[in-house]
N, C-alpha and C positions, 0 to 999 in steps of 0.2 A: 609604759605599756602594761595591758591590766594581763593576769595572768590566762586569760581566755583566748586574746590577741595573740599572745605569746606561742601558748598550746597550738594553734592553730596554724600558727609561723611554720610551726616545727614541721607538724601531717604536711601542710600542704609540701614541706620543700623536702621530707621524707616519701611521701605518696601514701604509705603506710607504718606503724608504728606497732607496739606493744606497749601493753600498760605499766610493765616490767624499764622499758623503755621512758617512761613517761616518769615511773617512780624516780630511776636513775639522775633522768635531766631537773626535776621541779619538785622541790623539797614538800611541797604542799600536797603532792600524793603517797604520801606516808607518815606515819604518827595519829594516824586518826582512829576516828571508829565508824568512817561512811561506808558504802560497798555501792557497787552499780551492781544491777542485776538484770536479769533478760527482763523485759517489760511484761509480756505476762505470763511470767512462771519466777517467782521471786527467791524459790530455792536452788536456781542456778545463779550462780556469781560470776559476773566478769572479772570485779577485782576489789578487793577490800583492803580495808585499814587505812585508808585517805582521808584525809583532812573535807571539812563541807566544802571548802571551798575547793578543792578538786571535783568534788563528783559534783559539785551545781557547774559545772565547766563542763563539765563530759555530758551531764544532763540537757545543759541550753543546746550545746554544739550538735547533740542528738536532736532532738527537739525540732533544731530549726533544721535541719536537713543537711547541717554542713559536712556532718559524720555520719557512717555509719557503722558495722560490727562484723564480722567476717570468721567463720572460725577457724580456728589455726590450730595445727598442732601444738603442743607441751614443750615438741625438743626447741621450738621458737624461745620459750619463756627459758629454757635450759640455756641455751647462748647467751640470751638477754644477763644470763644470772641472776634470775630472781623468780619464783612461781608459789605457789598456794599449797598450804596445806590441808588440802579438800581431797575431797575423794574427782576423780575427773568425770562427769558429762557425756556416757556414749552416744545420749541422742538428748531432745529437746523435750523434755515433759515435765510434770511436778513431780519433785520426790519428796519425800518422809524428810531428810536430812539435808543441806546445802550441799551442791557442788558444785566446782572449778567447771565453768566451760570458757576453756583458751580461745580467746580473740585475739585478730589483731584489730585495729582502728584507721580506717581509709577515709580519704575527702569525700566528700560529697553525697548524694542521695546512692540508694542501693539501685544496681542496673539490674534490669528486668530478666537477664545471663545470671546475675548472681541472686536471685528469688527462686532459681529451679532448684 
């Protein structure tokens, strides 16, 4: 099973996940130097320090509609045990400096409920 299959195993039979979540289960989303970031504002960070070959997984799985991005509270990633040391994301814009905006990661294309 390729690590994409796998990831995907997991969302679908979770419904939702964190990347904190993701780090925990799949050794290849840690030890690196990738980052996902919002698509376009590149100084918010969903999650960094992953291996390529995690965030080209999070990338196709985005990409192809399988995923989407949801934002979540911090105390999510607190539970998880694990979060960023960024400053946090109060709203969606580009800033000067990188920051942390908490997602979680759900199946499938984003509902037209969750766009408002």
């Amino acid at each position: 099973m390729t690590l994409q299959d796998a990831v995907m195993d997991y969302i679908e039979t979770q419904n939702h996940v964190s990347f904190a979540e993701l780090t925990n289960r799949f050794p290849q989303f840690k030890g690196g130097e990738m980052a996902v970031c919002a698509p376009s504002h590149p100084t918010i960070i969903y999650w960094c320090d992953m291996q390529e070959e995690a965030a080209e997984v999070v990338k196709n799985l985005f990409e192809s509609e399988k995923i989407h991005f949801k934002r979540a509270s911090a105390l999510i990633y607190a539970i998880d045990g694990l979060s960023l040391s960024l400053p946090i994301a109060k709203s969606v814009r580009q800033f000067k400096n990188d920051h942390w905006l908490p997602v979680i990661i759900m199946k499938g294309k984003r509902t037209k409920e969750e766009k408002k």
